[in-house]
C-alpha positions in Angstrom: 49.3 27.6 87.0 50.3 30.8 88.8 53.7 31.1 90.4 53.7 33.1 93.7 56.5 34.9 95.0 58.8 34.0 98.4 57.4 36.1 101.3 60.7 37.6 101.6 60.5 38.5 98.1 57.0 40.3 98.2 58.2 42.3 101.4 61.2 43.5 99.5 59.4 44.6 96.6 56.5 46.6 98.8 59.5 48.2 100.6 61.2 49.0 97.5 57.8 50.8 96.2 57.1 52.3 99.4 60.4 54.3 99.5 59.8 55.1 95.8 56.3 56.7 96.8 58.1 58.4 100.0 61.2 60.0 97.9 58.7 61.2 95.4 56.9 62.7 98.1 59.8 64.1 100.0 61.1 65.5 96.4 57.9 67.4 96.0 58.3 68.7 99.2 61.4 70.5 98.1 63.7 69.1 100.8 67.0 71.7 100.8 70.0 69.9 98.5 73.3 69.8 99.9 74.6 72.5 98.6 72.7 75.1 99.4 71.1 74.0 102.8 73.1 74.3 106.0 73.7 71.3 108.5 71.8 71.6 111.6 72.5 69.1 114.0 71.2 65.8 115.2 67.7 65.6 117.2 67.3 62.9 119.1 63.2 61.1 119.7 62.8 58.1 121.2 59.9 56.3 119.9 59.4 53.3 122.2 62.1 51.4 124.6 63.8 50.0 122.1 63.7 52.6 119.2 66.0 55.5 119.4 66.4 57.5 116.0 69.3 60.5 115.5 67.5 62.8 113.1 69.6 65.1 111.0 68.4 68.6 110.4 69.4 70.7 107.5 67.5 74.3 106.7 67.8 76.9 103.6 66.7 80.3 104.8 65.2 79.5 108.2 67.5 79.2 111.9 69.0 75.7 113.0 67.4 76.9 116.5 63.9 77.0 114.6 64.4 73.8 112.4 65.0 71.8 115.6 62.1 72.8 117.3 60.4 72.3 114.3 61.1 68.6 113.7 61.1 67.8 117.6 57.3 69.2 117.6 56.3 67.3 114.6 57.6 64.0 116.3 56.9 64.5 119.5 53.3 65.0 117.9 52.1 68.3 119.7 49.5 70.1 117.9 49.9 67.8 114.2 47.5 68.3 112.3 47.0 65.4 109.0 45.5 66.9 106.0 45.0 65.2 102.3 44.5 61.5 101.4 44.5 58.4 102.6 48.2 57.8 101.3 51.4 59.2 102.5 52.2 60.7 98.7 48.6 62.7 99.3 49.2 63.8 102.9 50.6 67.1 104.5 50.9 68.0 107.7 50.6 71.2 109.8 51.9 72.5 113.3 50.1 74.4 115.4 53.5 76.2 116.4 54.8 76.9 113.2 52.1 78.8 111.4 52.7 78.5 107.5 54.6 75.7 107.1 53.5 72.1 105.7 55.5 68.8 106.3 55.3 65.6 104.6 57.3 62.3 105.3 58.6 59.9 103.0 61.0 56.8 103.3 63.3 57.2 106.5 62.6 61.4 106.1 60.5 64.5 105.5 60.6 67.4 105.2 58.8 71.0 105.4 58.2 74.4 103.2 57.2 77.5 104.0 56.7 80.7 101.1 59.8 82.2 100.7 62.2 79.5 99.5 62.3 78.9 103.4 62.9 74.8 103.4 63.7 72.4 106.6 64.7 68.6 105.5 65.6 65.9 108.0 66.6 61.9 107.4 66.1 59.5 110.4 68.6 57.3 111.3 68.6 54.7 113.9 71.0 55.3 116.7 
């Protein structure tokens, strides 16, 4: 006889392997470290009534000013563009504003990369 897992515990688990898959993702990406990217500020998007995130911005080599118009085009979803698989880890986005860069999300952040070493990161935090 098969033993099933709790609901609870199954959710847990797929949440566990979906932020794996995201940080993987995001670490491919090349999100700027600590160290050497600068802190750029909180960007507020409100993504229904109820759902207010405070993203934090941090760029290597690139302007706060254009890091934050950056990550509120890609939200606010103005000329996205989805390219790749069917999965987050195989998806990479472009903006029609930003000419060169690519973005991909992971678990509660992305990030984007442009040639250069130029680098823009973000983590979303609920307000």
């Amino acid at each position: 006889m098969t033993k099933t897992l709790p609901t609870l515990t199954k959710f847990r688990s797929l949440a566990v392997l979906s932020a794996l898959a995201g940080l993987s993702l995001v670490a491919a990406i090349g999100v700027p470290e600590s160290a050497e990217a600068g802190a750029c500020g909180t960007v507020k998007h409100r993504f229904d009534s109820d759902t207010v995130y405070a993203i934090r911005v941090r760029a290597k080599r690139t302007s706060c000013r254009g890091a934050r118009r950056l990550v509120r085009d890609f939200y606010s979803d103005r000329g996205v563009h989805r390219h790749g698989g069917p999965t987050n880890a195989e998806t990479y986005y472009t903006l029609d504003r930003f000419p060169g860069w690519r973005c991909g999300t992971g678990a509660s952040g992305g990030g984007c990369k442009k040639r250069g070493g130029r680098r823009i990161g973000w983590l979303s935090v609920r307000a």
